[in-house]
Structures are given as C-alpha cells and as structure tokens.
N, CA, C and O atoms as a printed pandas DataFrame, in Angstrom:
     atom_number atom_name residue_name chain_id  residue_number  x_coord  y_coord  z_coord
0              1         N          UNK        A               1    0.849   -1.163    0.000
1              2        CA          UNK        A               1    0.000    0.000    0.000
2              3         C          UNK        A               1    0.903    1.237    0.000
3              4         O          UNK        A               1    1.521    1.503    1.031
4              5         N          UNK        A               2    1.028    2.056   -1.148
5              6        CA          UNK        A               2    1.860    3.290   -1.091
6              7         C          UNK        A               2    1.494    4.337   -0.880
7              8         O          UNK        A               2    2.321    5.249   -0.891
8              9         N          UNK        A               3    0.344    4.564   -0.653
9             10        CA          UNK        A               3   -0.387    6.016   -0.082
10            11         C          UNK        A               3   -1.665    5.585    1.093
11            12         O          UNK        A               3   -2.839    5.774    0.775
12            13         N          UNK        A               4   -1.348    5.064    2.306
13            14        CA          UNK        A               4   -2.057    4.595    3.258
14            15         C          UNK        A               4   -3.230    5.805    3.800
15            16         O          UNK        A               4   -4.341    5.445    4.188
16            17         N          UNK        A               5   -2.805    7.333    3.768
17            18        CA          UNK        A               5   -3.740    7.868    3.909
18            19         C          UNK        A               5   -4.798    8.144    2.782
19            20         O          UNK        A               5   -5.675    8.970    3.034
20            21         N          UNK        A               6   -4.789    7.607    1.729
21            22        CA          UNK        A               6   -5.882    7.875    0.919
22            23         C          UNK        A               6   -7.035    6.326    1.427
23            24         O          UNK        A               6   -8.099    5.917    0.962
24            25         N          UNK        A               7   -6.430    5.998    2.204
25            26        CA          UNK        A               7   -7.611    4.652    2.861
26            27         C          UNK        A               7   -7.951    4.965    3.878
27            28         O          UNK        A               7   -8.940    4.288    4.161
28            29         N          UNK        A               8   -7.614    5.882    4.939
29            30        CA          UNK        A               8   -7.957    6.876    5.946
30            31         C          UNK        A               8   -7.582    6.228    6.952
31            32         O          UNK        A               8   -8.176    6.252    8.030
32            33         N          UNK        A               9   -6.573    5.588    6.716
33            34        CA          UNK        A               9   -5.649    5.223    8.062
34            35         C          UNK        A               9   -4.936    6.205    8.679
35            36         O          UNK        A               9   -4.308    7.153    8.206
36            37         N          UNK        A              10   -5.159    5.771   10.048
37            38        CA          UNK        A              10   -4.532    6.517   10.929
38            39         C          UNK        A              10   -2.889    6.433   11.469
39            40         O          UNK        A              10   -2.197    5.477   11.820
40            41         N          UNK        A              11   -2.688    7.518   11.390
41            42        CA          UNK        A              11   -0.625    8.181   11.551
42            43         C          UNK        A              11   -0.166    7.057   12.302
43            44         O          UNK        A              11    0.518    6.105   11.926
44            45         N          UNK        A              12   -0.751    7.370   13.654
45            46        CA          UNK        A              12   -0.560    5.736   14.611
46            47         C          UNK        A              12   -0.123    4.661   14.311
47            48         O          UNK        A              12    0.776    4.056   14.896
48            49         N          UNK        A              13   -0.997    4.166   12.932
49            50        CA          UNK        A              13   -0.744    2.759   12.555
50            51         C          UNK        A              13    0.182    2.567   11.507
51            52         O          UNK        A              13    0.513    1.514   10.961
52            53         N          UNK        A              14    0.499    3.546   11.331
53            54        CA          UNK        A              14    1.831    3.378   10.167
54            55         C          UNK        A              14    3.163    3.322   10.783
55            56         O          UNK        A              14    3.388    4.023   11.770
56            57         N          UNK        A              15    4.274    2.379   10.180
57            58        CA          UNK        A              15    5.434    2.181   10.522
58            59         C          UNK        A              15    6.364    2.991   10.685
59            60         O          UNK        A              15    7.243    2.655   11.478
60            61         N          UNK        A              16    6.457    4.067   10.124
61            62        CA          UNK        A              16    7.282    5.412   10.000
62            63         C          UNK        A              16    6.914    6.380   10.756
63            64         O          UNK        A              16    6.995    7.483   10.215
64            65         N          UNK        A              17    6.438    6.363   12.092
65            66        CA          UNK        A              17    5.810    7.873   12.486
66            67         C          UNK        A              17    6.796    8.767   13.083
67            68         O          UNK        A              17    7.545    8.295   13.939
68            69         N          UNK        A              18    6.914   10.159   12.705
69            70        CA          UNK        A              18    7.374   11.261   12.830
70            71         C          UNK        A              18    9.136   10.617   12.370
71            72         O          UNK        A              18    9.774    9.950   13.185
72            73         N          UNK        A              19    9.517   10.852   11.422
73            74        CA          UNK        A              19   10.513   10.489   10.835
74            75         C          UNK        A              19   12.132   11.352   11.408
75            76         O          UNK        A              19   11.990   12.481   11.878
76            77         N          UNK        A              20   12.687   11.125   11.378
77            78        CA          UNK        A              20   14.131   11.869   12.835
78            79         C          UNK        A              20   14.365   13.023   11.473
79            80         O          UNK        A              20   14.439   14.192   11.851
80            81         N          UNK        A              21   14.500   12.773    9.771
81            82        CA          UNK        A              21   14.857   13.746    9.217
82            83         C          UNK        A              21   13.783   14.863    8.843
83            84         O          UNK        A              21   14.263   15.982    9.024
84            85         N          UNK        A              22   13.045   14.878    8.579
85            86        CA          UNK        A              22   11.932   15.661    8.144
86            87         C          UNK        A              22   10.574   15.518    8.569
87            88         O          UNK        A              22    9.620   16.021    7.976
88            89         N          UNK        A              23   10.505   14.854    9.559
89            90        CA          UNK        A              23    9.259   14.811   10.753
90            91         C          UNK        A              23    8.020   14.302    9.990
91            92         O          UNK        A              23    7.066   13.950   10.683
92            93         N          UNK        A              24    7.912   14.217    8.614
93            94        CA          UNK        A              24    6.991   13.256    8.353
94            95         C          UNK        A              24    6.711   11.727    8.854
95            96         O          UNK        A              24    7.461   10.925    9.410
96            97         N          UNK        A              25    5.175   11.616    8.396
97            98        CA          UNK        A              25    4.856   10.208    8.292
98            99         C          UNK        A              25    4.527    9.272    7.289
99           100         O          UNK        A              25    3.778    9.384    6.319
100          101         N          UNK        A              26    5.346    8.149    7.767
101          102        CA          UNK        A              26    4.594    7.638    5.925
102          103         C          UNK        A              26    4.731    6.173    5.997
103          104         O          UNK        A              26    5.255    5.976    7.094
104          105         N          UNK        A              27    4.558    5.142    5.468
105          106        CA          UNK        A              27    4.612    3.733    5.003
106          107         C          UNK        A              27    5.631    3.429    4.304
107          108         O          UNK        A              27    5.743    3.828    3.144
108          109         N          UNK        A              28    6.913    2.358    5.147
109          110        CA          UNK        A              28    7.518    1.919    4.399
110          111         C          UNK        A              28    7.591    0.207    4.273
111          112         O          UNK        A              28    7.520   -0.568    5.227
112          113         N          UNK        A              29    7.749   -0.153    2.869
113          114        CA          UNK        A              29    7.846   -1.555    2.442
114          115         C          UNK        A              29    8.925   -2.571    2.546
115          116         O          UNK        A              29   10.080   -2.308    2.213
116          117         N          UNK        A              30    8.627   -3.514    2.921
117          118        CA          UNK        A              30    9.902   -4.568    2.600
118          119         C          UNK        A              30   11.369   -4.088    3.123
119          120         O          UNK        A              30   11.759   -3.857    4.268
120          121         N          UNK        A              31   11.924   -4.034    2.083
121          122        CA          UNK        A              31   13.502   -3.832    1.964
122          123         C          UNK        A              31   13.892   -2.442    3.166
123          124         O          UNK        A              31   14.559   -2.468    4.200
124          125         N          UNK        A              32   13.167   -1.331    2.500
125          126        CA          UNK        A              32   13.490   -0.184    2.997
126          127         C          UNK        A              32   13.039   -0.378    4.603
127          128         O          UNK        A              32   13.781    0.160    5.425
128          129         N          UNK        A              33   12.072   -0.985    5.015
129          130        CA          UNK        A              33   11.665   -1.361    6.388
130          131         C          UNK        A              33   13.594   -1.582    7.511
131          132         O          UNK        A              33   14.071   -0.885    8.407
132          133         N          UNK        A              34   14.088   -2.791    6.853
133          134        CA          UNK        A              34   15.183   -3.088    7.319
134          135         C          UNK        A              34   16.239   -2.078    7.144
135          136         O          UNK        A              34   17.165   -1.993    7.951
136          137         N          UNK        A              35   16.143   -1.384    6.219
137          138        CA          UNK        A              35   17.351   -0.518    5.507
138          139         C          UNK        A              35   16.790    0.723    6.736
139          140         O          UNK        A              35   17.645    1.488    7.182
140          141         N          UNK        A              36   16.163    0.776    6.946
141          142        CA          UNK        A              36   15.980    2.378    7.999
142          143         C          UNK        A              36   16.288    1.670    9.221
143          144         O          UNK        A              36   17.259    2.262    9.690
144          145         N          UNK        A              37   15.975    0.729    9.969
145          146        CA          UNK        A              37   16.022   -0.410   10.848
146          147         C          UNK        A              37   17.596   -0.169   11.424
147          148         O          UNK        A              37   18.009    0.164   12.535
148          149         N          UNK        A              38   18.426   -0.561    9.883
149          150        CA          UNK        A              38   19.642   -0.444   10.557
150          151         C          UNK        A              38   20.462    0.697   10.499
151          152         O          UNK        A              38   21.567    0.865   11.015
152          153         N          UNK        A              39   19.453    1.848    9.460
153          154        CA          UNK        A              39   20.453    3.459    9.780
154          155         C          UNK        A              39   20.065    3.723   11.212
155          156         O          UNK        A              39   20.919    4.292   11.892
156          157         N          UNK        A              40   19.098    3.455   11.697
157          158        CA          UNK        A              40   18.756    4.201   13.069
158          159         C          UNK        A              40   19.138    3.420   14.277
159          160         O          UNK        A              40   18.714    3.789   15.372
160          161         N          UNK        A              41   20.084    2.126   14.148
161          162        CA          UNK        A              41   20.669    1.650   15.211
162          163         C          UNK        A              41   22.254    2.122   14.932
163          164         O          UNK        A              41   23.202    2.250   15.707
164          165         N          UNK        A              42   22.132    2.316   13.549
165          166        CA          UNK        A              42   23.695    2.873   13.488
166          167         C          UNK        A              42   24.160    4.620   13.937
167          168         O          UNK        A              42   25.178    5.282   14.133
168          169         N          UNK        A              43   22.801    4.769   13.933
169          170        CA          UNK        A              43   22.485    6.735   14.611
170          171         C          UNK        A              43   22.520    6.711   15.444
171          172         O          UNK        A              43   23.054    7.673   15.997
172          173         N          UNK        A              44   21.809    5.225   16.561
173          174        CA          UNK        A              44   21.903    5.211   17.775
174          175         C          UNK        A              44   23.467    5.167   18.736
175          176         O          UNK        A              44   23.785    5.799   19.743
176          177         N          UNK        A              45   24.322    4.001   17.815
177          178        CA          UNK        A              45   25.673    3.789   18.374
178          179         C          UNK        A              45   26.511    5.323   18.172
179          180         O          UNK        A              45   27.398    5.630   18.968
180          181         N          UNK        A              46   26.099    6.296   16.946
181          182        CA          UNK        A              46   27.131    6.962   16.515
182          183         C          UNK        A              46   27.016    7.824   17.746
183          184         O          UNK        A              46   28.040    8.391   18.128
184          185         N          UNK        A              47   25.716    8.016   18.516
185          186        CA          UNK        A              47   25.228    8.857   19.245
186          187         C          UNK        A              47   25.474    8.428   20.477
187          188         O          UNK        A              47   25.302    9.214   21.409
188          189         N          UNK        A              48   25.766    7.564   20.636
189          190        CA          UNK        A              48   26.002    6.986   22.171
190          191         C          UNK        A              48   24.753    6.716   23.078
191          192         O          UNK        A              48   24.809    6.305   24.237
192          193         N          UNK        A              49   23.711    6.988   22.429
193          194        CA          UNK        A              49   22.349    6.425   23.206
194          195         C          UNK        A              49   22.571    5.222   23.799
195          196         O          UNK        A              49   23.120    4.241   23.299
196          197         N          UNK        A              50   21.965    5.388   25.254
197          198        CA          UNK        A              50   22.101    3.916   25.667
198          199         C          UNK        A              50   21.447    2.673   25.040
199          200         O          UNK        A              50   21.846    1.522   25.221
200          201         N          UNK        A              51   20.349    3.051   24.248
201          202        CA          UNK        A              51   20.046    1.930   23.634
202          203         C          UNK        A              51   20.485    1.662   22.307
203          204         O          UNK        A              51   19.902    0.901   21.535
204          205         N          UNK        A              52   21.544    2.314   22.050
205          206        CA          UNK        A              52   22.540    1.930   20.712
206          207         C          UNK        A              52   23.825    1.228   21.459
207          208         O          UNK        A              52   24.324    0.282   20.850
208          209         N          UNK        A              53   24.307    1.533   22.500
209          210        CA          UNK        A              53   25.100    0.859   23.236
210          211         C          UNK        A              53   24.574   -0.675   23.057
211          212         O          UNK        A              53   24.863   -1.572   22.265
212          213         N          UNK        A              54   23.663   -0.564   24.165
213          214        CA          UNK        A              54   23.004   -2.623   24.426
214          215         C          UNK        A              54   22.947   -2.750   23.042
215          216         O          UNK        A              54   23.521   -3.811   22.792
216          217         N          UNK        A              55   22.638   -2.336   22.208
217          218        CA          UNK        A              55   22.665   -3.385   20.788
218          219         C          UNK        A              55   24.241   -3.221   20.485
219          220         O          UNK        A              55   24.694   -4.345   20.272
220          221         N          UNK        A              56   25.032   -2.440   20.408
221          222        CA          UNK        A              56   26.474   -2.771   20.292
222          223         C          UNK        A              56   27.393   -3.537   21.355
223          224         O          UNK        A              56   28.619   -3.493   21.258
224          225         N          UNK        A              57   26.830   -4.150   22.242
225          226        CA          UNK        A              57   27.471   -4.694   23.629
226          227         C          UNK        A              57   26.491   -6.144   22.955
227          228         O          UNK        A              57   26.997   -7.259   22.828
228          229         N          UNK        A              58   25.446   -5.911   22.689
229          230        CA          UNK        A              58   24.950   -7.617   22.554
230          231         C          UNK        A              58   24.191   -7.779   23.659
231          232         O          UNK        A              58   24.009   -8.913   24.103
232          233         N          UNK        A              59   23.741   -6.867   24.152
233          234        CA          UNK        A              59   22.688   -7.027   25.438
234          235         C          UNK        A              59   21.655   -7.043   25.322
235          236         O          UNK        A              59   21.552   -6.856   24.110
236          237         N          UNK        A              60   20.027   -7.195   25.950
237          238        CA          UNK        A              60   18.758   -7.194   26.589
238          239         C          UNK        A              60   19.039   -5.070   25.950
239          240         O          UNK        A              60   19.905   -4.206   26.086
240          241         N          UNK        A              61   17.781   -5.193   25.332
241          242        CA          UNK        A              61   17.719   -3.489   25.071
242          243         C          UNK        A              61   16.392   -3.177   25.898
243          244         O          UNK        A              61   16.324   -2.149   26.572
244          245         N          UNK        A              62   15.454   -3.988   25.839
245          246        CA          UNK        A              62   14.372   -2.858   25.925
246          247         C          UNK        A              62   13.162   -3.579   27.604
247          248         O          UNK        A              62   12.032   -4.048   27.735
248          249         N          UNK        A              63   14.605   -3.161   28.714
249          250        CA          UNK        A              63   14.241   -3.527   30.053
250          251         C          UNK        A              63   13.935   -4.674   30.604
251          252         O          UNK        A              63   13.257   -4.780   31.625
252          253         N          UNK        A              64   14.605   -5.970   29.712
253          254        CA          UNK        A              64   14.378   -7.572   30.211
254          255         C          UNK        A              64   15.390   -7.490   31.589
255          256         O          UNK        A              64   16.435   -6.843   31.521
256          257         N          UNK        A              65   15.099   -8.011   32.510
257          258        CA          UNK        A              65   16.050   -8.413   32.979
258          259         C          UNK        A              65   17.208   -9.176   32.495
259          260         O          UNK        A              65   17.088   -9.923   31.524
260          261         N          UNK        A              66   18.565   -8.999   33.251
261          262        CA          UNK        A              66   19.533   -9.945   32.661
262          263         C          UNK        A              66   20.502  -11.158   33.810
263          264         O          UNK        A              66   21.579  -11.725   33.625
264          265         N          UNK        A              67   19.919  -11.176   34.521
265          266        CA          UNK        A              67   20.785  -11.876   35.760
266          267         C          UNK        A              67   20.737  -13.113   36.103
267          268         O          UNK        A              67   21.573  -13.729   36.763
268          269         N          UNK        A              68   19.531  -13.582   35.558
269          270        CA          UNK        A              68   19.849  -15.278   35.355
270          271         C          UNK        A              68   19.493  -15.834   33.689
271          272         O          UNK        A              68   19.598  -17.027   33.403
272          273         N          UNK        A              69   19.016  -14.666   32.556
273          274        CA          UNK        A              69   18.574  -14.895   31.849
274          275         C          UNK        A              69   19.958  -14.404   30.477
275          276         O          UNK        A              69   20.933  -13.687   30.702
276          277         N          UNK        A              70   19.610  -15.042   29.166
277          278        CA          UNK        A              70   20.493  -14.249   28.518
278          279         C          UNK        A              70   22.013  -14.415   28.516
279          280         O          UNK        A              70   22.798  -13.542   28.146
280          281         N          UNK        A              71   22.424  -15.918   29.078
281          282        CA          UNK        A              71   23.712  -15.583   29.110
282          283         C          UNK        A              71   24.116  -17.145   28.477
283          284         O          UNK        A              71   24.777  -18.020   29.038
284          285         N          UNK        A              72   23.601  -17.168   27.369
285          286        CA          UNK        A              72   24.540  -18.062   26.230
286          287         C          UNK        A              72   25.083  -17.447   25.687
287          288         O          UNK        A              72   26.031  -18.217   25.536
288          289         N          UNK        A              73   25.372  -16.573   25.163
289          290        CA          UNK        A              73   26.313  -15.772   24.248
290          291         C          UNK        A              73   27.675  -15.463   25.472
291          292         O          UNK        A              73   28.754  -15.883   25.055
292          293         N          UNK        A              74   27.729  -14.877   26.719
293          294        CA          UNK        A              74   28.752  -15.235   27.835
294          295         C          UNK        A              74   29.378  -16.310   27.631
295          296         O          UNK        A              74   30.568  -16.379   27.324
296          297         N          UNK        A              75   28.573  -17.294   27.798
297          298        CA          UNK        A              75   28.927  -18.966   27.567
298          299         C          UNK        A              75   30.176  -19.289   26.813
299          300         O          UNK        A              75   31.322  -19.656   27.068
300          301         N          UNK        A              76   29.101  -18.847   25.277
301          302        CA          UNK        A              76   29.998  -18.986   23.972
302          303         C          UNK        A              76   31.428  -18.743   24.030
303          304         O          UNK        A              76   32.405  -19.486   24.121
304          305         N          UNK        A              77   31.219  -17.099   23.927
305          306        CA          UNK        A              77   32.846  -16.493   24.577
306          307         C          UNK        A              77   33.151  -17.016   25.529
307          308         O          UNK        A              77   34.380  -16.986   25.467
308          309         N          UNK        A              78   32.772  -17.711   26.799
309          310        CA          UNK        A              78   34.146  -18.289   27.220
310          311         C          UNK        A              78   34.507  -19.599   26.758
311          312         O          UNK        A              78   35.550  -20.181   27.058
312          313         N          UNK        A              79   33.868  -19.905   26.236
313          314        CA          UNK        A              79   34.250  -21.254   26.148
314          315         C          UNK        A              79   35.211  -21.557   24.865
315          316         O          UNK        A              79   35.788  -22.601   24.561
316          317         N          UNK        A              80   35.178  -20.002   24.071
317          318        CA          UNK        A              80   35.881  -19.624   22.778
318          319         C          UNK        A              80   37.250  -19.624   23.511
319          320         O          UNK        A              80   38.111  -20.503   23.501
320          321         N          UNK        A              81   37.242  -18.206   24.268
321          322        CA          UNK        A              81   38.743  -18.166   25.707
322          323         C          UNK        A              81   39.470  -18.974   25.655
323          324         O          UNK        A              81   40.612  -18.941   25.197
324          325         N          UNK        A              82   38.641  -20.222   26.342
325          326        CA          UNK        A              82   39.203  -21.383   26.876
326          327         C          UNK        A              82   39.750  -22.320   25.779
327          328         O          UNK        A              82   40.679  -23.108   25.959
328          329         N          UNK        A              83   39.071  -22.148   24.612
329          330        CA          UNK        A              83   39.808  -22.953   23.778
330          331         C          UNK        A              83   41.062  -22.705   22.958
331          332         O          UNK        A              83   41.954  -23.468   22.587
332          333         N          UNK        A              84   40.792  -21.006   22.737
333          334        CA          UNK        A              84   42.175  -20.129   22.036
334          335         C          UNK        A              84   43.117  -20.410   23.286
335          336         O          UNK        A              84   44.190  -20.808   22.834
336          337         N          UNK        A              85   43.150  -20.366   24.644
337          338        CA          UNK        A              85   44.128  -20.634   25.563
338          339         C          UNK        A              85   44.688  -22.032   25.816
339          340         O          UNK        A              85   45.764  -22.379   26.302
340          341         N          UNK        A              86   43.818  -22.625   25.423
341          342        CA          UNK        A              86   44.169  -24.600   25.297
342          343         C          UNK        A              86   45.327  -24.381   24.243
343          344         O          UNK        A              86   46.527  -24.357   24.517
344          345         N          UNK        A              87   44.688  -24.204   22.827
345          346        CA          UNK        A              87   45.477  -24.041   21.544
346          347         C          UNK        A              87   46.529  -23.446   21.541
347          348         O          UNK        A              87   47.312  -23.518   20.594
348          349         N          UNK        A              88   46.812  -22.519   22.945
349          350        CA          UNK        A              88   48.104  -21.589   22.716
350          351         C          UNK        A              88   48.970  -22.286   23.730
351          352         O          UNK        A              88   50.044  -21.734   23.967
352          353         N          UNK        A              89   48.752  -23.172   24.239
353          354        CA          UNK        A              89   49.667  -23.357   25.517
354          355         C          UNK        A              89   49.857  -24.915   24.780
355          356         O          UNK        A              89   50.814  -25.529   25.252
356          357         N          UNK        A              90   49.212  -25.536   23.863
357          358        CA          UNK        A              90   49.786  -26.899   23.401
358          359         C          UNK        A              90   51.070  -26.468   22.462
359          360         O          UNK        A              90   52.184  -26.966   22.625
360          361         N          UNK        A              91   50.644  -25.049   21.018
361          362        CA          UNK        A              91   51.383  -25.010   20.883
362          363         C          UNK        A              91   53.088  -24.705   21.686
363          364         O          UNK        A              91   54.184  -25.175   21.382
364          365         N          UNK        A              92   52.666  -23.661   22.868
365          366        CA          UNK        A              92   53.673  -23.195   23.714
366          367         C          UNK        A              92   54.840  -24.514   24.010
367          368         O          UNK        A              92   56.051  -24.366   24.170
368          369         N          UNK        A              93   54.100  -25.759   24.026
369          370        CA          UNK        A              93   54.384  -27.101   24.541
370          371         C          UNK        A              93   55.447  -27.639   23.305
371          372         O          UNK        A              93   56.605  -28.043   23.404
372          373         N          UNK        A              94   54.719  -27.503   22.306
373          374        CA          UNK        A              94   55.268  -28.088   20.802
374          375         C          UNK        A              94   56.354  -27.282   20.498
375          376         O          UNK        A              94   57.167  -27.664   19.656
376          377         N          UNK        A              95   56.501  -26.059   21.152
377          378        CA          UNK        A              95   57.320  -24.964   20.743
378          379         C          UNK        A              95   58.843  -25.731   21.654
379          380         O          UNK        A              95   59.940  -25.999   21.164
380          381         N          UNK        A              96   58.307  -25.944   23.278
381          382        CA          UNK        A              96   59.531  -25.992   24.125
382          383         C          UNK        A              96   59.927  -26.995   24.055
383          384         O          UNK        A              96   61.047  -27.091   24.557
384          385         N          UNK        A              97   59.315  -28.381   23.412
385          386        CA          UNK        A              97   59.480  -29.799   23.557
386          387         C          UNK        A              97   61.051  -29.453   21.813
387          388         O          UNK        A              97   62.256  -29.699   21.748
388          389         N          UNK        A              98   60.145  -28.883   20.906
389          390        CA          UNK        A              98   61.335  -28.816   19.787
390          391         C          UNK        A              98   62.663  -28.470   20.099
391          392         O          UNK        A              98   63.691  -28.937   19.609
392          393         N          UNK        A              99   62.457  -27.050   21.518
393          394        CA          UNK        A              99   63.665  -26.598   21.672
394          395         C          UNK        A              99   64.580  -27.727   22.411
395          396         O          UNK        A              99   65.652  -27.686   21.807
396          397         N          UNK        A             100   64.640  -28.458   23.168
397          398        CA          UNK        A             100   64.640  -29.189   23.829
398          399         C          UNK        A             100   65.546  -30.029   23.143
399          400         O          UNK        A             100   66.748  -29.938   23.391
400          401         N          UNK        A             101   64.849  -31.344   21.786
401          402        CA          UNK        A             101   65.771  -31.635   21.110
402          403         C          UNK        A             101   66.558  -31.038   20.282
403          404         O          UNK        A             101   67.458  -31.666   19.723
C-alpha cells in the first residue's frame, strides 16, 4: 500500500511515524523497512544512546532483565577463551618440547 492515507488510516498505525529527518509520516515496504532499521541503530551507536550501546554490547535493550537470563552468548565467549588458551599453551608445549631436542 503506497499512499495509506488515501484509505484513511490513521498516523498511529503506520510504521514510520514522525521520521528523525523531516518529521513526516509515511509507510515503508519490505527492503526499505530493514534498511531504515539499521540506519537508526547505526544513529543510535554513533550517538552513544544507551540503547545503541546494548545493541552494540549484545545485550537485553528494551528492560528484560539480565541476571539469570540471557547468558549463552557469555557462555559462547568463554568457552571460545578457553579454547584459544588450550590451543596456545599446546602449541607453547610443541614450541619448548622442539627446543629441547
């Protein structure tokens, strides 16, 4: 639908309301939906908003709790840690065992 107010829908229900550049409202489709999606999280980080932060940290944005919830991605990374530190200390091993002979 490219002109939603000629069906007499209301501002409210449209996806675009009051727009950050030119304060209009309007209906956007598909593609452009995502494409504004991610200029305005990238406006958010440039800006330092706290809620451009939690999406650049990888956090809970919009007031979940986080203290027993949310922490597979923690997980992940350590368990990444733990394996780049395994991998560095076998080689460390392979390194001192060569010097050796």
């Amino acid at each position: 639908m490219q002109n939603p107010s000629q069906y007499r829908i209301p501002n409210w229900f449209l996806n675009r309301e009051k727009n950050i550049k030119d304060g209009k409202t309007g209906q956007l489709l598909s593609t452009a939906v995502d494409n504004k999606l991610r200029e305005d999280l990238e406006r958010m980080k440039k800006i330092r908003l706290h809620r451009g932060l939690r999406h650049y940290w990888g956090l809970r944005v919009r007031g979940q709790h986080t203290k027993t919830t949310g922490r597979k991605q923690q997980h992940q990374l350590q368990k990444r840690a733990n394996k780049k530190e395994k991998e560095a200390n076998e080689k460390g091993k392979l390194i001192e065992y060569s010097l050796k002979n």
